[in-house]
C-alpha positions in Angstrom: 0.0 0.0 0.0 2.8 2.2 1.1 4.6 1.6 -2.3 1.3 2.6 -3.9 1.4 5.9 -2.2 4.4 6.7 -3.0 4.8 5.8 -6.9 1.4 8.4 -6.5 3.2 11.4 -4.8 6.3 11.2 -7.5 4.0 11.3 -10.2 2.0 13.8 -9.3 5.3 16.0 -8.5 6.4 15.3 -11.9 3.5 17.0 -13.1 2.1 19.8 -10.2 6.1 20.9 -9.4 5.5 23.3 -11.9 2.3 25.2 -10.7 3.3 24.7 -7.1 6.2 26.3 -7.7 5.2 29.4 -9.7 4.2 31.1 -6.6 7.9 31.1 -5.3 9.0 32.9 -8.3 6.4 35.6 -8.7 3.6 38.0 -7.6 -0.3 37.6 -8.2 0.0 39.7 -11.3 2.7 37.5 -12.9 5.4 39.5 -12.0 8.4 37.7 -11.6 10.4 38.3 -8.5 14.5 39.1 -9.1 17.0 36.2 -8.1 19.2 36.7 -5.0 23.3 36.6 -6.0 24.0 33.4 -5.1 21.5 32.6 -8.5 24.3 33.4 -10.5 26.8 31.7 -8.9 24.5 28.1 -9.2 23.1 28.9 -12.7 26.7 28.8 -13.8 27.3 25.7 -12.1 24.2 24.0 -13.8 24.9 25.5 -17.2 28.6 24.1 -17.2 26.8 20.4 -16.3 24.7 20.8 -19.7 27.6 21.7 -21.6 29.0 18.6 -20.5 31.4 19.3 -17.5 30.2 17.1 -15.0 32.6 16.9 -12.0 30.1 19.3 -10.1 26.5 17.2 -9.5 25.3 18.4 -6.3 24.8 21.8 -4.8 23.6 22.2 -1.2 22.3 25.6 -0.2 22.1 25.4 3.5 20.7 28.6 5.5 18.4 30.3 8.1 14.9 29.7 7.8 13.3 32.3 5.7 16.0 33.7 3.6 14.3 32.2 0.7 16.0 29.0 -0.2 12.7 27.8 -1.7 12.3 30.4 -3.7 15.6 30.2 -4.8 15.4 26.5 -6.0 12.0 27.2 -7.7 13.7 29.9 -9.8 16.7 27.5 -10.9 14.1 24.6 -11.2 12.2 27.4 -14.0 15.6 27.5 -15.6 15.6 24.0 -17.8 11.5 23.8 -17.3 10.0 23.0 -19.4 13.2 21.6 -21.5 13.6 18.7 -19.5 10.4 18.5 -17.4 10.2 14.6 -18.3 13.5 14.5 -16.4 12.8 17.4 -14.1 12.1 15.8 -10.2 11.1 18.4 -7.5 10.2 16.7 -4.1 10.2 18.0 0.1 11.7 15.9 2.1 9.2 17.1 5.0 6.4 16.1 3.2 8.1 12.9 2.4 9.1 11.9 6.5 6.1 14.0 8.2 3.3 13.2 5.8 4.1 9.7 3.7 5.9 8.7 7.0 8.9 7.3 4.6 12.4 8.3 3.5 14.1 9.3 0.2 15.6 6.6 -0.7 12.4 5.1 -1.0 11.3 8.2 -3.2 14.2 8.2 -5.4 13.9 4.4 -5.8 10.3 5.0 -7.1 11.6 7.3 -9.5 14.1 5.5 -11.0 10.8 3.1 -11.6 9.4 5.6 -13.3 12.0 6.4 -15.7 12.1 2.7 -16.0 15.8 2.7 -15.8 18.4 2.8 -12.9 20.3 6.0 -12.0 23.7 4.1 -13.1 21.9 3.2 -16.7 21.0 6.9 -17.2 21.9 7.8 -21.3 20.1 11.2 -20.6 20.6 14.2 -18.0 17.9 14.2 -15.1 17.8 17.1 -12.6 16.2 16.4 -8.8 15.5 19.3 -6.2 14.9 18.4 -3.1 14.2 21.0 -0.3 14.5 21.2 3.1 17.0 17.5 2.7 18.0 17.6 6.5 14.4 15.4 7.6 15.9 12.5 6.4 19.0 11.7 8.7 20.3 9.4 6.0 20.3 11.8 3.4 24.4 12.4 3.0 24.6 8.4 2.7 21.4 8.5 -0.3 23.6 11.4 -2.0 27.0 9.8 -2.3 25.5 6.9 -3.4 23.7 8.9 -6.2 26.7 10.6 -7.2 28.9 7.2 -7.4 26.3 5.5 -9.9 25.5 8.1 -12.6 27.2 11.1 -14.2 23.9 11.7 -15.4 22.1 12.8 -12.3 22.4 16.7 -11.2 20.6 17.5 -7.3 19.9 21.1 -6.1 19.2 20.5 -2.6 18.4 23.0 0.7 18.5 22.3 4.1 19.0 23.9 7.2 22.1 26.5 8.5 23.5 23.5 9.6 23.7 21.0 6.4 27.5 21.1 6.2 27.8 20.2 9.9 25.6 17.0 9.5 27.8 16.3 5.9 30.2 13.3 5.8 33.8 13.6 4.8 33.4 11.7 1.9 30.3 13.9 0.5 32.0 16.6 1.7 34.4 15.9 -1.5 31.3 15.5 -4.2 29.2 18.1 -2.8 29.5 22.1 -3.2 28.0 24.3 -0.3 26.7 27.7 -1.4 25.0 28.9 1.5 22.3 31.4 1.5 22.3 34.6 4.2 20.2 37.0 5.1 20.1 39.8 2.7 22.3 42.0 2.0 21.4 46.0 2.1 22.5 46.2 -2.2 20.4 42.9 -2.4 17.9 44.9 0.0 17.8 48.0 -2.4 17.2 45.8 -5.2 14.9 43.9 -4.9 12.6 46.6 -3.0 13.3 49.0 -6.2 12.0 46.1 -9.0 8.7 45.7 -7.0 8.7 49.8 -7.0 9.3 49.8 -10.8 6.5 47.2 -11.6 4.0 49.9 -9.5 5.4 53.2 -11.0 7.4 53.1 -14.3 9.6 56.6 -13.6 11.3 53.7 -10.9 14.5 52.0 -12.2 15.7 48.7 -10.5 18.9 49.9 -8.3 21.9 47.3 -9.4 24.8 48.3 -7.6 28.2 49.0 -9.4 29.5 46.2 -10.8 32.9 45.6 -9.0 32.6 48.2 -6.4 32.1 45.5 -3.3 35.3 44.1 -4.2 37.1 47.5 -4.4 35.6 48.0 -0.9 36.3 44.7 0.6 40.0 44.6 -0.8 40.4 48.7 0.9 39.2 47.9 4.2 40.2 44.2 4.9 43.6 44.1 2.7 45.2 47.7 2.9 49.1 47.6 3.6 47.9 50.0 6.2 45.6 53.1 7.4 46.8 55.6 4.9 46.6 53.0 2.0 42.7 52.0 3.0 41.8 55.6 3.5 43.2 57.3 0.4 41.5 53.4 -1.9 38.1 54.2 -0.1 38.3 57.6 -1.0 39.1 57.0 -4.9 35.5 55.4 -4.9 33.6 57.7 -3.4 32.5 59.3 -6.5 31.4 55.7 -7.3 29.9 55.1 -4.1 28.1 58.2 -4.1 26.4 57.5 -7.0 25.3 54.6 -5.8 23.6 56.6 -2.9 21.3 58.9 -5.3 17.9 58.8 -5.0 18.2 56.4 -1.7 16.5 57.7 1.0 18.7 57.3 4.0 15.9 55.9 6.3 16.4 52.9 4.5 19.2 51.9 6.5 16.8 52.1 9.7 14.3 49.9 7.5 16.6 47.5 6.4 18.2 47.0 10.0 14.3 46.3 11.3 13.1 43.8 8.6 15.0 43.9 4.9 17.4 41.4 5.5 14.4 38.9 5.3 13.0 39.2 2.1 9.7 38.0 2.4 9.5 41.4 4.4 9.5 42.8 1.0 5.9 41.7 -0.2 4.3 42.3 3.2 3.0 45.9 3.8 2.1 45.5 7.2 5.2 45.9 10.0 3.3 44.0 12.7 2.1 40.6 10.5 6.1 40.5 9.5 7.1 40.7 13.0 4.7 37.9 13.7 5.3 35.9 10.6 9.4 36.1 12.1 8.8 35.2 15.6 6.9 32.1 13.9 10.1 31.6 12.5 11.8 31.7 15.3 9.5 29.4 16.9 10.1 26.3 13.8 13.6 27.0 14.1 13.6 25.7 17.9 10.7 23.3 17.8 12.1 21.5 14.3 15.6 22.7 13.2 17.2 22.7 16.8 16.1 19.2 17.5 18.0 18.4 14.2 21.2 19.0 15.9 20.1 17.9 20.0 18.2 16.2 22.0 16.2 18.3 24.6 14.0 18.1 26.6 10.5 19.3 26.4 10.8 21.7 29.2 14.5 22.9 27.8 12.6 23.5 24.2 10.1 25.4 26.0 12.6 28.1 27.6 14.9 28.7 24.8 12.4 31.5 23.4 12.9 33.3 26.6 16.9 32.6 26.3 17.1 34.3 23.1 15.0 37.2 24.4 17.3 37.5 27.4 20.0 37.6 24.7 18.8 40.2 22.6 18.6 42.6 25.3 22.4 41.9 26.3 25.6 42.7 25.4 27.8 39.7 26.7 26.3 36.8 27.8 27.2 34.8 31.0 26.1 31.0 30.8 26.9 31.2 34.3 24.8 34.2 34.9 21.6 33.0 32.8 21.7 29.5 34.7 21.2 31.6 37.9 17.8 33.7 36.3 16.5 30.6 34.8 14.7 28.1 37.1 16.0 24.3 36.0 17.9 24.5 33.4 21.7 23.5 34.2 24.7 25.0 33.1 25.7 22.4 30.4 22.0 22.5 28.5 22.6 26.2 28.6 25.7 25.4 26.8 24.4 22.5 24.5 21.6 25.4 23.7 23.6 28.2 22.8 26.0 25.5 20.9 23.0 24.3 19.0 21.9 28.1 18.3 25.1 28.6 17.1 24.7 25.6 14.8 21.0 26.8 13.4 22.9 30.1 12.7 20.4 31.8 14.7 23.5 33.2 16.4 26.8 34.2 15.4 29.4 33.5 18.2 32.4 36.2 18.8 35.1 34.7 21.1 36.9 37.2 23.2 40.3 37.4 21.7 43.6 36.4 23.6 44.5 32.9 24.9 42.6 29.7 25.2 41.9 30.2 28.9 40.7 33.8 28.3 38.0 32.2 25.6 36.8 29.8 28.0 36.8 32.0 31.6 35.3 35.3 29.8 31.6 34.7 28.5 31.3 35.2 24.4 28.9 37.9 22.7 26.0 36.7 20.7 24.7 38.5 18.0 22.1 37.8 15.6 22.3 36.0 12.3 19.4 38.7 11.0 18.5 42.2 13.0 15.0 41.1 12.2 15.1 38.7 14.3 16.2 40.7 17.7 14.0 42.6 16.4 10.8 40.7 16.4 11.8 39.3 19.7 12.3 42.5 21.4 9.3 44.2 19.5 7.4 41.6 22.1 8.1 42.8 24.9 9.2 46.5 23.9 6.8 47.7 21.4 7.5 50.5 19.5 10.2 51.2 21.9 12.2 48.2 20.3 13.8 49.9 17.3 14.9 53.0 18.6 16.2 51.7 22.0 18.6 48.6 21.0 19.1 50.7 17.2 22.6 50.3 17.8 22.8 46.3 18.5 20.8 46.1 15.4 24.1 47.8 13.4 26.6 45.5 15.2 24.6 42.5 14.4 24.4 43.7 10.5 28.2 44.4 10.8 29.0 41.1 12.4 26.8 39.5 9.5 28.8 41.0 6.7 32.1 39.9 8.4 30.8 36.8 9.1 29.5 36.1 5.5 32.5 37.4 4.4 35.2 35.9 6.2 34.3 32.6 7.9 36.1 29.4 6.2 34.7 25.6 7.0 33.2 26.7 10.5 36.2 28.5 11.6 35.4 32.6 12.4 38.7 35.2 12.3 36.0 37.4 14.7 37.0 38.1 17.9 36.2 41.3 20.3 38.1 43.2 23.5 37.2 41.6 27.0 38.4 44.4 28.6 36.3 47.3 29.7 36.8 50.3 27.0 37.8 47.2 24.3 36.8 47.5 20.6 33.5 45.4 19.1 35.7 43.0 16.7 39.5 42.6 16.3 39.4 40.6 12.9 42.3 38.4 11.6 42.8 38.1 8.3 46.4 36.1 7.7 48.7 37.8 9.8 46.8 41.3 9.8 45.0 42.3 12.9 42.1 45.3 11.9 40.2 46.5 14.7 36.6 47.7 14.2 34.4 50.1 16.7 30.9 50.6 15.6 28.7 52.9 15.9 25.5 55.5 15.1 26.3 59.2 14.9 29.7 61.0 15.4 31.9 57.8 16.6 35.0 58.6 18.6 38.4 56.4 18.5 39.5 56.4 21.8 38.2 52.7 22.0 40.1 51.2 18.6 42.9 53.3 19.6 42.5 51.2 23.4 42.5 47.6 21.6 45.0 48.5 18.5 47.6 49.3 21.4 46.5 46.1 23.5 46.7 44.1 20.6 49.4 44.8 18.6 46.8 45.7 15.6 47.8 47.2 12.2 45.2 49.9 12.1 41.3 50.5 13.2 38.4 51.4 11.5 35.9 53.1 13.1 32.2 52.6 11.2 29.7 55.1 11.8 27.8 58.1 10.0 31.3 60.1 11.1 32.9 62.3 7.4 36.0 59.5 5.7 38.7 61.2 7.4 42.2 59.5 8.6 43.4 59.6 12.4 46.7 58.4 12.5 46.2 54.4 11.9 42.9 54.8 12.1 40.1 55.3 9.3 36.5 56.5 10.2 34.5 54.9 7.8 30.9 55.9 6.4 28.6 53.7 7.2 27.6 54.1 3.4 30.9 52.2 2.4 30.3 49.6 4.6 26.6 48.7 3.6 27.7 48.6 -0.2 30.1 45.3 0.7 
C-alpha cells in the first residue's frame, strides 16, 4: 500500500512541481520576482553540467529559515523547465518523513521506476531538487551513493544553516555548499526598487556597481595599512556616491528592522512581519534545533525566553543566565547556545587572547538577521524596540557582513576586546589584525585606539555616520561604504 502511495506522490510531482512552484517565483500579477546573487553563482554551475562538465553534480544551499531558499530552487528549477520536465524531479523531504511517514531513498527508488531505468543506466541528464534534505538523517549516505552510480544525475538540494555540519567527509568531497544569508542592504535595495518599478514606471531597478564590493572589501580588509585603506576608499567615493542617489537614508533604519528577510519585502504591514518572524523563530527551535540535540521538552520550552534574554544583552554569561532561569543547568545552557550557534540563529564572537581567556570570559551573541532581535524584542518592547537597542541592530548587520565574508569551513577570524573600554571586533585576516568600533552618529576612536595598542593591531576602523577622514592608523569609515560590501 505504502509503495502505492508513493509511486502516486512522485507522479503527481512530476506533473504539479510546476504550478506549485510558480508562486515562489512571482507576484499575483505574474510578475516575476528578481533572483538573489548566489542565483548566479548556481546557474553557472548548472549550465557548465549541460555543456558537458560534470565533476560538479550536487549543490547544497544550507541557510536560516526564511532567507528564501525555496524560492531560490523554484527559480533555478524554472531555468531547464520546461526543456527537461520529463526529467525534471522536484520533491520535500518534509512532506516525504512527516506526511508519507517514509524516507528518500524510497522516493528516489520509485523514481528511477518511473523512468524505467536505474540511476547508473542513465543515457540522458535528469535534474532532482529536493528541499529542506536535513528530515531525512540518511540523506548524506542516499547522495554519495547517487553521485557514485551516474554522471547523469544533477541535485539542487536545501536544508537547514546547519547541512555542512551534519555532511560526511566523503560527501564533503562531491558536494558544493553555497550557502544562502540573510540579505544584503544592495540585495535589500534591489529587490525593493523592481517591486517599486513594476508599480510606477519613472522607478528604475537599483543594481549596484559592478565591482565596487570588491574594491571596498580589498580597501578595508587588505590595505598595507591606514593611509593606504583611506586614500582606496576615497578613490570610490565618487562611485559610491552615485550609488547613494535617490536612496533615502531611512532605508538603512528599515533595512536593520526587517530587509534582511525578504519575504519582508511583499508584506505591507510591519506587525504581520514581526509575527510571521517570531513564527520563525518558533520552527527553528521546535524542528531545526532538534535536528542537531536532543532536549527536553521543558528545555525547548525556555529557549524563546533565552534568546529574548540575549537580545537585550551585550555579553552573555552562561553562568549568569543559569542563575535567572529556574531548572535548566549550566551544560544545557551550553548544548543550547551550541545548538543556536549551529541553526545560525546566532553568530558566536570569542573574546580574543588565549585559550583560557576564551573559556573564563563569556562570548557575545549576536544575531544572524537584526529582524530577528527585532521581532523578539518588538514583544516585549513595542514600538520602543527599534529605537532603544538601534545600535545592537548595526553590530549584528556588521557582524553578519564579516561573518558572510570571512568565515572558512566553521572556523570565524571574529573576535572582540574583554576588557572594559575594548573594541566590538579585532578581525584576523592572515597575519593582519584590523580593529573595528561601531557605531551611530559622530563615533570617537578612543576605544580602537585602546585595543590597536593592547593588541598589537595594524590599524582600526571606526564605522559610523562620522565624514571618511584618517586619524593616524585609524580610518573613520561611512557607514555608506560599509553597507555597499
Amino acid at each position: 500500500m505504502n509503495e502505492i502511495k508513493i509511486r502516486e506522490y512522485v507522479q503527481n510531482q512530476l506533473s504539479r512541481a510546476p504550478f506549485l512552484l510558480k508562486s515562489y517565483i512571482q507576484d499575483e500579477l505574474g510578475n516575476k520576482y528578481l533572483p538573489r546573487n548566489i542565483f548566479i553563482r548556481i546557474k553557472k554551475i548548472l549550465n557548465d553540467f549541460l555543456k558537458g562538465e560534470k565533476t560538479i553534480r550536487i549543490i547544497a544551499i544550507p541557510g536560516l529559515r526564511g532567507v528564501g531558499k525555496t524560492t531560490l530552487l523554484a527559480q533555478l528549477f524554472f531555468e531547464i523547465f520546461p526543456k527537461y520536465q520529463k526529467q525534471l524531479l522536484y520533491i520535500s523531504v518534509d512532506e516525504i518523513v512527516n506526511t508519507l511517514k517514509s524516507d528518500l531513498q524510497t522516493v528516489l527508488e520509485e523514481y528511477q521506476n518511473i523512468l524505467d531505468t536505474s540511476f547508473e543506466k542513465l543515457e540522458e541528464n535528469v535534474f532532482i531538487f529536493i528541499d529542506e534534505i536535513h528530515y531525512d538523517k540518511n540523506w548524506p549516505s542516499v547522495l554519495k551513493s547517487i553521485y557514485d552510480k551516474s554522471k547523469n544525475v544533477f541535485i539542487i538540494c536545501t536544508g537547514s544553516s546547519a547541512l555542512s555540519l551534519q555532511s560526511t567527509p566523503d560527501l564533503a568531497r562531491r558536494v558544493i555548499f553555497e550557502k544562502l544569508y540573510p540579505m544584503s542592504f544592495t540585495e535589500y535595495i534591489l529587490l525593493k526598487t523592481k517591486n517599486l518599478s513594476l508599480k510606477d514606471k519613472n522607478i528604475k531597478p537599483k543594481f549596484p556597481p559592478k565591482g565596487l564590493k570588491e574594491k571596498i572589501k580589498n580597501a578595508l580588509f587588505y590595505s598595507s595599512d591606514a593611509k593606504i585603506c583611506f586614500s582606496t576608499l576615497k578613490k570610490l567615493k565618487k562611485e559610491k556616491n552615485n550609488y547613494w542617489i535617490g536612496i533615502d537614508r531611512l532605508e538603512i533604519n528599515r533595512y536593520l528592522k526587517l530587509g534582511t528577510m525578504p519575504f519582508s519585502l511583499t508584506i505591507k504591514d510591519e506587525n504581520l512581519t514581526l509575527r510571521l518572524i517570531n513564527e520563525l523563530i518558533d520552527k527553528v527551535i521546535k524542528k531545526d534545533l532538534l535536528e542537531l540535540e536532543k532536549f527536553s521538552i521543558d528545555t525547548i520550552e525556555k529557549i524563546k525566553n533565552i534568546l529574548l534574554m540575549t537580545a537585550g544583552s551585550d555579553e552573555v554569561s552562561i553562568t549568569s543566565l543559569a542563575r535567572n532561569l529556574a531548572d535548566i543547568s549550566i551544560n544545557t545552557l551550553i548544548d543550547v547556545f551550541d545548538a543556536l550557534e549551529k541553526a545560525e540563529m546566532l553568530i558566536r564572537v570569542y573574546p580574543y587572547g588565549s585559550v583560557y581567556k576564551k573559556v573564563r570570559k563569556p562570548s557575545k551573541y549576536y544575531f544572524m538577521s537584526p529582524s530577528l532581535r527585532y521581532a523578539l524584542l518588538s514583544v516585549v518592547e513595542g514600538e520602543l524596540a527599534f529605537e532603544k537597542y538601534k545600535g545592537k541592530y548595526l553590530e549584528d548587520i556588521i557582524s553578519l557582513y564579516l561573518y558572510r565574508e570571512f568565515t572558512q569551513k566553521g572556523i570565524s577570524p571574529l573576535f572582540y576586546d574583554s576588557a572594559k573600554g575594548g573594541a566590538n571586533f579585532i578581525l584576523q585576516v592572515g597575519k593582519r589584525k584590523i580593529v573595528i568600533e561601531i557605531g551611530f552618529g559622530n563615533k570617537g576612536t578612543k576605544q580602537v585606539e585602546y585595543s590597536l595598542k593592547k593588541t598589537k593591531g595594524d590599524y582600526g576602523l571606526v564605522i559610523s555616520e562620522s565624514e571618511l577622514s584618517l586619524h593616524n592608523n585609524i580610518i573613520k569609515v561611512p557607514l555608506d561604504y560599509f553597507l555597499l560590501m
